[in-house]
DSSP file (Angstrom, degrees, kcal/mol; ACC not computed):
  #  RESIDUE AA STRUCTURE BP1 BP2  ACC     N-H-->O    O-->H-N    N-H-->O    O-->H-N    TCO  KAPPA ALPHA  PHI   PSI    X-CA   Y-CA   Z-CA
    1    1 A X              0   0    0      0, 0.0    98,-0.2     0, 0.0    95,-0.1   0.000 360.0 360.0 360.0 149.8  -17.7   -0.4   -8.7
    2    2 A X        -     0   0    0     96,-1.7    93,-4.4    93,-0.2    96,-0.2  -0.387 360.0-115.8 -84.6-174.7  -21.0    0.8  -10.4
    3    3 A X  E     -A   94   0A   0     64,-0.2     2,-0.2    91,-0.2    91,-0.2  -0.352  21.1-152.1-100.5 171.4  -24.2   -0.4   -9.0
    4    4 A X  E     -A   93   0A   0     89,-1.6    89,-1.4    -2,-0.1     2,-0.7  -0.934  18.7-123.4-150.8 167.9  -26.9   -2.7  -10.7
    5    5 A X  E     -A   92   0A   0     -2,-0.2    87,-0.2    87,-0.2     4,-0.1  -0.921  32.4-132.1-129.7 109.9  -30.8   -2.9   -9.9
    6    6 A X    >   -     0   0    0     85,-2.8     3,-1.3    -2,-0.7    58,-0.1  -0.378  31.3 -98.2 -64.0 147.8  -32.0   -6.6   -8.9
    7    7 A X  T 3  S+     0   0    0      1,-0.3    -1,-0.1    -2,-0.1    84,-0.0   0.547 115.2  87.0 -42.6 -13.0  -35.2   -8.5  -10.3
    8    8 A X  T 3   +     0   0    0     83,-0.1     2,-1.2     1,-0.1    -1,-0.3   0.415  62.1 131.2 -81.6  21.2  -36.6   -7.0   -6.8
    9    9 A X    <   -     0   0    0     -3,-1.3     2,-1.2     1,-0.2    55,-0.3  -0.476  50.1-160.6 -66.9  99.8  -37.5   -3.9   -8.5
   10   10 A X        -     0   0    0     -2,-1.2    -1,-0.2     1,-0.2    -3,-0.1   0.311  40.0-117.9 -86.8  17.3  -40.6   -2.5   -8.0
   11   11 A X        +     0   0    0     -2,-1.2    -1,-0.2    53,-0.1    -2,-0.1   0.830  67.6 140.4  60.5  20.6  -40.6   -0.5  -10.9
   12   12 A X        -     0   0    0      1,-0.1    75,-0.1    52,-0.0    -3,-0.0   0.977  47.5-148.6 -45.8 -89.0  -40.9    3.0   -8.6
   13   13 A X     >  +     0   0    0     12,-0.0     4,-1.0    13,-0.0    -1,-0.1   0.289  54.4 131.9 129.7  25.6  -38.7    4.9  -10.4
   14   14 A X  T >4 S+     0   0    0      1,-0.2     3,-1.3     2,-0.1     4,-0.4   0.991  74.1  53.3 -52.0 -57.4  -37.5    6.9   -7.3
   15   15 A X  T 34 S+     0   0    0      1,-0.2     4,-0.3    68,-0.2     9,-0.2   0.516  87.5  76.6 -43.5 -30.3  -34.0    6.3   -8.3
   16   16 A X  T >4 S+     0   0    0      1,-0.2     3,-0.8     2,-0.1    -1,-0.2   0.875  95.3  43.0 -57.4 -38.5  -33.9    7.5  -11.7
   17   17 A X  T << S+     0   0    0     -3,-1.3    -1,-0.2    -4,-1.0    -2,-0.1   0.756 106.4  59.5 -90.9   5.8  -33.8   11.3  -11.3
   18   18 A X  T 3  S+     0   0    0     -4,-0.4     2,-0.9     1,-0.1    64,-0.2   0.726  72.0 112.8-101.3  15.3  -31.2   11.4   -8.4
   19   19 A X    X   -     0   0    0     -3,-0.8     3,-2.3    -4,-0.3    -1,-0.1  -0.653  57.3-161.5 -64.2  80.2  -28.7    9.6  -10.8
   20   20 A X  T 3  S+     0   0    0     -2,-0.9    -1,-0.2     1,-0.3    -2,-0.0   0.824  89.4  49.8 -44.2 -36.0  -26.2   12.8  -11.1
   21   21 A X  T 3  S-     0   0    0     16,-0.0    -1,-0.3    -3,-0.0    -2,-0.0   0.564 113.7-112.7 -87.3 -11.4  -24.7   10.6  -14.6
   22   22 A X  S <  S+     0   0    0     -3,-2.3    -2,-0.1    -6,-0.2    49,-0.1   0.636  72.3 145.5  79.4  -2.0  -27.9    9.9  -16.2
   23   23 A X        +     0   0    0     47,-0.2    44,-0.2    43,-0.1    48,-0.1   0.911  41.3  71.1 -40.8 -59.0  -27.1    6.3  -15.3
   24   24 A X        +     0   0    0     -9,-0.2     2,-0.4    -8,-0.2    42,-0.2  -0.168  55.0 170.1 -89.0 144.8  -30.5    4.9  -14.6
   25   25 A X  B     -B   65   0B   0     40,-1.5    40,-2.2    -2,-0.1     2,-0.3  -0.809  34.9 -96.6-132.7 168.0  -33.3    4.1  -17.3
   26   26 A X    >   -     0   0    0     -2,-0.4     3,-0.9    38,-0.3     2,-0.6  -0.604  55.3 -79.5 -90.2 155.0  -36.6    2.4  -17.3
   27   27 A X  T 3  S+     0   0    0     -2,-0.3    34,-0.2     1,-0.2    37,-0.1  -0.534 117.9  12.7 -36.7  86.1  -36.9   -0.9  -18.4
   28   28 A X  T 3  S+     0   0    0     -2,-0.6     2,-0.5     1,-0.3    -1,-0.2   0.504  98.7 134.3 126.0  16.6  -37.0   -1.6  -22.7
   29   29 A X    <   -     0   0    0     -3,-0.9    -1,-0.3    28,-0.1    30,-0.3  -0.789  54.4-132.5 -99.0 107.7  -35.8    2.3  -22.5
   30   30 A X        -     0   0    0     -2,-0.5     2,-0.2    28,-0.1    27,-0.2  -0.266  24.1-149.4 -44.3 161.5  -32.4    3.2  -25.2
   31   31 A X        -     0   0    0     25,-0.4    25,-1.7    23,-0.1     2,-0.3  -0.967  15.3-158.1-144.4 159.5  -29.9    4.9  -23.9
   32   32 A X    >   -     0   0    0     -2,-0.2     3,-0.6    23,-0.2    23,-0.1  -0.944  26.3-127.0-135.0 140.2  -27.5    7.1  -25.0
   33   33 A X  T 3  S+     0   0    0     18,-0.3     6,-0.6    -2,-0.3     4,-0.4   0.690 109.9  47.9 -68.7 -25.3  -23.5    8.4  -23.6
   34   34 A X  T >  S+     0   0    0     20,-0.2     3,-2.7    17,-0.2     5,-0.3   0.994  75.9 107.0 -80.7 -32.8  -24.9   12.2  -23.8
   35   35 A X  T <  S-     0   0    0     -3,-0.6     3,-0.1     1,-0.3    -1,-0.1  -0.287 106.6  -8.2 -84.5 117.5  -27.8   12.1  -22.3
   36   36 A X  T 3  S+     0   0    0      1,-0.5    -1,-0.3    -2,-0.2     2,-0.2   0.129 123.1  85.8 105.5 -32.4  -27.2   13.8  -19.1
   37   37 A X  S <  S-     0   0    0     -3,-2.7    -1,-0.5    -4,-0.4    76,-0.1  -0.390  87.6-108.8 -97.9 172.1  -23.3   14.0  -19.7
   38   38 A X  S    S+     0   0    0     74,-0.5     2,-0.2    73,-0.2    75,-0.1   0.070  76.2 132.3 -83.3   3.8  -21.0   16.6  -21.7
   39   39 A X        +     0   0    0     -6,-0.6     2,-0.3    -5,-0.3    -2,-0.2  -0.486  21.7 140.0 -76.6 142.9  -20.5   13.9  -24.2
   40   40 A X        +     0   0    0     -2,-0.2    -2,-0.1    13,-0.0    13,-0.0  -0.962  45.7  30.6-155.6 164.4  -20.9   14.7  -27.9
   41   41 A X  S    S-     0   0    0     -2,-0.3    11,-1.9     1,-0.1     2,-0.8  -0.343 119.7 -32.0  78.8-167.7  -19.2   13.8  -31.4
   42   42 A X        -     0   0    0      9,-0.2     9,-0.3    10,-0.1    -1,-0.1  -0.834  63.2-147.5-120.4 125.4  -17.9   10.5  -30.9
   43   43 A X        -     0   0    0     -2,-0.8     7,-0.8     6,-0.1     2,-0.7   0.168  13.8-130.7 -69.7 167.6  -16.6    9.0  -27.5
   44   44 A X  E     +C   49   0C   0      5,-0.2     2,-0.4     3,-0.0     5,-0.2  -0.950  31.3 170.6-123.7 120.6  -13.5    6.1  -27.1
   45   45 A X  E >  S-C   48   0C   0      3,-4.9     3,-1.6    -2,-0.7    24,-0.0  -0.908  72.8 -17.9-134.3 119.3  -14.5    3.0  -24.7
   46   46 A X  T 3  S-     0   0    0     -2,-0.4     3,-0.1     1,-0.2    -1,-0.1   0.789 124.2 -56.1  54.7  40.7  -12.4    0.5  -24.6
   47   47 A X  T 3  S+     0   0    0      1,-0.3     2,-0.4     0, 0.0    -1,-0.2   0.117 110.4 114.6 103.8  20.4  -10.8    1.3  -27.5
   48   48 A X  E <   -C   45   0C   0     -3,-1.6    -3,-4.9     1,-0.0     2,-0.8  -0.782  64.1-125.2-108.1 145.7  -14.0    1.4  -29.7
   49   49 A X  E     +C   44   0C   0     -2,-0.4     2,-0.3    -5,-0.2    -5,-0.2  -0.774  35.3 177.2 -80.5  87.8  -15.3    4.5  -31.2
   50   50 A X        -     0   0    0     -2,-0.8     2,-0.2    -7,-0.8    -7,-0.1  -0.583  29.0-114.5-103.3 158.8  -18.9    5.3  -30.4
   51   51 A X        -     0   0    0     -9,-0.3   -18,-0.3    -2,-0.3    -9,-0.2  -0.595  19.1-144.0 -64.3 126.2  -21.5    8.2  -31.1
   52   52 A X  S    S+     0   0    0    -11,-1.9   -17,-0.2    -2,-0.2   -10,-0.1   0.419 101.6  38.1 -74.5   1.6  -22.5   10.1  -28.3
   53   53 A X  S    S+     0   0    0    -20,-0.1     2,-0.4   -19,-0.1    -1,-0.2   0.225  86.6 120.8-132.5   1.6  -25.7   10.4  -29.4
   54   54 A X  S    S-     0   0    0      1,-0.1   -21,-0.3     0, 0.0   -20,-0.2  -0.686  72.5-111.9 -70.9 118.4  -26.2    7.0  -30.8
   55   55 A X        -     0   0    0     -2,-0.4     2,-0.2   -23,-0.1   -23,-0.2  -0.330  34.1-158.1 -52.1 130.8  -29.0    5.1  -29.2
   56   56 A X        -     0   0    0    -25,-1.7   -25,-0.4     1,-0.2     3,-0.0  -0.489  31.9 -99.6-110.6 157.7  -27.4    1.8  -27.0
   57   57 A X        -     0   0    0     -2,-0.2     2,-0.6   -27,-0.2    -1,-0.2   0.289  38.8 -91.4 -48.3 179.6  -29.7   -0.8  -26.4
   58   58 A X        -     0   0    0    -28,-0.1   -28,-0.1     1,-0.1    -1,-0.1  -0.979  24.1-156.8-107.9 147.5  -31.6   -1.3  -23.1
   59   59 A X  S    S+     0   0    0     -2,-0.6     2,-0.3   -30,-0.3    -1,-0.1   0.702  82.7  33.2 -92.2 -22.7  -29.7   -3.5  -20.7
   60   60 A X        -     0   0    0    -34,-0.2   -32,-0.2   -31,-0.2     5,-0.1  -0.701  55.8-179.6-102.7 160.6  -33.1   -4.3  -19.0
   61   61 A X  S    S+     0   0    0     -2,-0.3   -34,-0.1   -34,-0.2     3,-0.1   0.468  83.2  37.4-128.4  -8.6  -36.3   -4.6  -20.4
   62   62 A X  S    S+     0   0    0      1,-0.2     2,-0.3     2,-0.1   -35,-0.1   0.828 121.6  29.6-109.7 -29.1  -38.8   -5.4  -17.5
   63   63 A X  S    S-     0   0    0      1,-0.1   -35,-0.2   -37,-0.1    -1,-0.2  -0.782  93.5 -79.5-117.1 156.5  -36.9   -3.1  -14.7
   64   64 A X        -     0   0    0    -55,-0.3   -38,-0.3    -2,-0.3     2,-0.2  -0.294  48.5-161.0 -55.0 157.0  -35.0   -0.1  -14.3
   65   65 A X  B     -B   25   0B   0    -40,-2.2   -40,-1.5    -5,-0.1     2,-0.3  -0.695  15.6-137.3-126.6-180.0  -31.4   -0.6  -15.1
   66   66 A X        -     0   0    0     -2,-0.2     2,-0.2   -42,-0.2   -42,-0.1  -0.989  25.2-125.0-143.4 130.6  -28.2    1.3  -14.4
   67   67 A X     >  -     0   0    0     -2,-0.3     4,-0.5   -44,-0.2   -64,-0.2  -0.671  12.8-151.1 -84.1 148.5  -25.4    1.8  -17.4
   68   68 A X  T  4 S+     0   0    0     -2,-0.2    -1,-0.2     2,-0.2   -45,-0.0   0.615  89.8  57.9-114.3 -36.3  -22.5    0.5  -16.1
   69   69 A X  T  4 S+     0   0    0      1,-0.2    -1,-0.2   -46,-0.1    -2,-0.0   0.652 111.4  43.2 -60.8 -12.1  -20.4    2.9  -18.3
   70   70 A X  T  4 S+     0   0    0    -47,-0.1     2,-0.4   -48,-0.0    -2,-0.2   0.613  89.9 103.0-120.5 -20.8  -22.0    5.7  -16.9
   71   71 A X     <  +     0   0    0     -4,-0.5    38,-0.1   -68,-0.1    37,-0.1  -0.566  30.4 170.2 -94.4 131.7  -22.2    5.0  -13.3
   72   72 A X        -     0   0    0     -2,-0.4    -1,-0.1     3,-0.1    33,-0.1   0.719  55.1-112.7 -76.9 -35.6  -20.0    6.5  -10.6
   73   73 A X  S    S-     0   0    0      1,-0.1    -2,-0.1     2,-0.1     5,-0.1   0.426  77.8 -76.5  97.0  -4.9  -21.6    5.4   -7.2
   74   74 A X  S >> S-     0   0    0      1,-0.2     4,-4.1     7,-0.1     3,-0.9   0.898  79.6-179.0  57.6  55.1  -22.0    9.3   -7.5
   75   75 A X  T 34  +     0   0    0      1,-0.2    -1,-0.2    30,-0.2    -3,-0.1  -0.418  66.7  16.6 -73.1 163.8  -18.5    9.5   -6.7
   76   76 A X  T 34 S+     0   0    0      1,-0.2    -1,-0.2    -2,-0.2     3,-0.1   0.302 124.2  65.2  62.4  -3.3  -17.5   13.3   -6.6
   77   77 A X  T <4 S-     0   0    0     -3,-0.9     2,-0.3     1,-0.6    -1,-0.2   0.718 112.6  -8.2-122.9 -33.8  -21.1   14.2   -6.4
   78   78 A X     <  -     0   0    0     -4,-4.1    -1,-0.6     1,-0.1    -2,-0.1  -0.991  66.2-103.2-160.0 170.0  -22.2   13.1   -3.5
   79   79 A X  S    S+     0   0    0     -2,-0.3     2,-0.2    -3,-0.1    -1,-0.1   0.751 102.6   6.3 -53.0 -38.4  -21.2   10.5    0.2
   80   80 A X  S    S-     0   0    0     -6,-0.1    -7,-0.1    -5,-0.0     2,-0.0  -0.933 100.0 -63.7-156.4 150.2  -23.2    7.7   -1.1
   81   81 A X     >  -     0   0    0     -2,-0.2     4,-1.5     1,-0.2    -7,-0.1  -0.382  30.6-165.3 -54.7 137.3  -25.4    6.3   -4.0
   82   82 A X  H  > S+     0   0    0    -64,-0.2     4,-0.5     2,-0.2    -1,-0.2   0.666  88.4  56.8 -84.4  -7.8  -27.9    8.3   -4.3
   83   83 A X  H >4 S+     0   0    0      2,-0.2     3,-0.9     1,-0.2     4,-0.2   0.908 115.9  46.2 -71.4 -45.5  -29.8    5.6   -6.5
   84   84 A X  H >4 S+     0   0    0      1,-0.3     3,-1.2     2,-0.2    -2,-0.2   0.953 103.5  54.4 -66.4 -47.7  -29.2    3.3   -3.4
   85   85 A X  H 3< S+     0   0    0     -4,-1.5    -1,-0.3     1,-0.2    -2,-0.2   0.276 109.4  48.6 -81.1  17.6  -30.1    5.4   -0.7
   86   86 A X  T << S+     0   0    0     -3,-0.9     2,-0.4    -4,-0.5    -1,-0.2  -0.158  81.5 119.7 -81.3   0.2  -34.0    6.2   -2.3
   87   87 A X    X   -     0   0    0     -3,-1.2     3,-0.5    -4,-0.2    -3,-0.0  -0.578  50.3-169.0 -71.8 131.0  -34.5    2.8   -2.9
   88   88 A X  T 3  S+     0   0    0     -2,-0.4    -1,-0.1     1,-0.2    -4,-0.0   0.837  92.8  37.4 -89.0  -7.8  -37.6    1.6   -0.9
   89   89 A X  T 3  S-     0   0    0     -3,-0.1    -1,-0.2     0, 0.0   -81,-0.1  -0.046 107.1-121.6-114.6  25.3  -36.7   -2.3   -1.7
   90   90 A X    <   +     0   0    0     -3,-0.5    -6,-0.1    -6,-0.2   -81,-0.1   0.701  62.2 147.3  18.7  66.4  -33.0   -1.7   -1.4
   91   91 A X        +     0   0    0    -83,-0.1   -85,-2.8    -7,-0.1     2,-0.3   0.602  44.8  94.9 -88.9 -34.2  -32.3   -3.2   -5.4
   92   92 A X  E     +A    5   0A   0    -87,-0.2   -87,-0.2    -9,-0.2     2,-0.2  -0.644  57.2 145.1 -67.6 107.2  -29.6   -1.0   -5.8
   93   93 A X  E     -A    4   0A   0    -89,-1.4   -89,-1.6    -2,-0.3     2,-0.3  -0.552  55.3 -66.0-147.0-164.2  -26.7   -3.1   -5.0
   94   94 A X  E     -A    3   0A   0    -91,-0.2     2,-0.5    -2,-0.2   -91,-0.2  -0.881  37.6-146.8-110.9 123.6  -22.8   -3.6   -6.1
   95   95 A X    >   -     0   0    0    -93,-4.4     3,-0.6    -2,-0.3   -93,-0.2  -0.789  15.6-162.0-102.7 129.1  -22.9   -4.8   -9.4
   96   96 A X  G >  S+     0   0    0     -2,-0.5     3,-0.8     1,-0.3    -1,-0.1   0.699  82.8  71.8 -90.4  -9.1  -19.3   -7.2   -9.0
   97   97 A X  G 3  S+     0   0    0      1,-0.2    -1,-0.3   -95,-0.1    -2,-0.1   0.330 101.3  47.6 -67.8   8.5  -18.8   -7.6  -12.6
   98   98 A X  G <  S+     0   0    0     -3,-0.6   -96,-1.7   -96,-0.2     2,-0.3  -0.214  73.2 170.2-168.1  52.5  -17.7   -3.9  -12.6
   99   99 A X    <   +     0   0    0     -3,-0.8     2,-0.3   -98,-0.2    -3,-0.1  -0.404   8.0 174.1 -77.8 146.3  -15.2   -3.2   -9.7
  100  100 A X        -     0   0    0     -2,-0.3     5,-0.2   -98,-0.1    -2,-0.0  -0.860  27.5-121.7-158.4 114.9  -13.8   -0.2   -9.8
  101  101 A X        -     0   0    0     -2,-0.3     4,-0.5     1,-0.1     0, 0.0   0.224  33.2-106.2 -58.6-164.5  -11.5    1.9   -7.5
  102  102 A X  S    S+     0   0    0      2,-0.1     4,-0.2     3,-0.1    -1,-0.1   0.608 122.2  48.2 -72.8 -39.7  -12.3    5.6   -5.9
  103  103 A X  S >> S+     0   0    0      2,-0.2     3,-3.4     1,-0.1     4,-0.6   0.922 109.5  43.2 -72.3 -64.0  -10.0    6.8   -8.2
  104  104 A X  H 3> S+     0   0    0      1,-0.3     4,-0.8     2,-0.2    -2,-0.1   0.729 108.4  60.6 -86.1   9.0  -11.0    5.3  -11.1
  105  105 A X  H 3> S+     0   0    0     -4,-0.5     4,-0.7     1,-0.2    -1,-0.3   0.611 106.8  50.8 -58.7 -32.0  -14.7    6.1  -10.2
  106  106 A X  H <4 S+     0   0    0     -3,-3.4    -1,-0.2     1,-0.2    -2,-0.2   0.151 106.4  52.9-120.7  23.2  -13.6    9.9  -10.3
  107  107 A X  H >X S+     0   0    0     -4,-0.6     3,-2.6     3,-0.1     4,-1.4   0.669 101.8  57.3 -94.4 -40.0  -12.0    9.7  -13.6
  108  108 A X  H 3X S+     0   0    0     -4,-0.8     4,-5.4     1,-0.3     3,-0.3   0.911 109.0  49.1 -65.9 -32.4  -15.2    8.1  -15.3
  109  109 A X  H 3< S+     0   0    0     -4,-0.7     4,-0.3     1,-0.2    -1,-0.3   0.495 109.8  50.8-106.4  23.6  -17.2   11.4  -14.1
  110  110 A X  H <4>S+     0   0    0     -3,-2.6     5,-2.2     2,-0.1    -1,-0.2   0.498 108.3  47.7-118.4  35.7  -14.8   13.6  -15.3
  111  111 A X  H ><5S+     0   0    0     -4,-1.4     3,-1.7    -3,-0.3    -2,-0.2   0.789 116.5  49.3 -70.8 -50.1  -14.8   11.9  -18.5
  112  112 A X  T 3<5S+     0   0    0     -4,-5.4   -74,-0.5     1,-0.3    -3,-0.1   0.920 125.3  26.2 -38.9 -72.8  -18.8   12.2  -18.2
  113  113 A X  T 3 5S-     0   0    0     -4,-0.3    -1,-0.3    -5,-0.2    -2,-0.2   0.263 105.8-127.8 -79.6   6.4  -18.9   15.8  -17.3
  114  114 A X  T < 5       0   0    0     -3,-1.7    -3,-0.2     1,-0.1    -1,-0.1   0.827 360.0 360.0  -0.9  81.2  -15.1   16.9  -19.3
  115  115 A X      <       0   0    0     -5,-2.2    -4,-0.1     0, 0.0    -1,-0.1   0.081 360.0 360.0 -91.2 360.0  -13.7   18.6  -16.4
């Protein structure tokens, strides 16, 4: 399941760079399916055609966030989130709206990365 970052965030921003996907963004921050990924040209999710380079909205505005398309749990990359384990207020949680097996965690990153 990806992860989510709770209203306890203290706006650190340890978490952001050890995000292997690019997941995580600042608060009121666009985001985009390349940045950080091997995506380019224009991607299919969920059966909709998007730009990879088309700016997405921010999902947050006041805290960091985590894309929920983008995140793995940093399956294939590493034992554990890494987002989770650098939290100093442990915000980083399992976001249940977005369960997702082992398997289909290690498809989504190598759809990021096209391996």
């Amino acid at each position: 399941m990806a992860l989510k970052i709770t209203e306890e965030c203290i706006n650190c921003g340890a978490c952001e760079p050890e995000c292997p996907n690019t997941a995580i963004y600042e608060g009121g921050v666009e985001w985009r399916f390349a940045d950080g990924t091997a995506l380019e040209g224009n991607v299919q999710l969920n059966g909709k055609v998007i730009d990879a380079e088309e700016p997405q909205p921010p999902i947050a505005e006041d805290i960091f966030y985590i894309v929920p398309f983008k995140c793995t749990e940093c399956t294939g990359f590493h034992e554990e989130p890494q987002c989770a384990a650098v939290c100093p207020v442990d915000c980083c949680v399992p976001d249940p709206e977005w369960e997702e097996s082992k398997e289909a965690l290690m498809q989504k990153k190598q759809w990021l990365h096209q391996e």
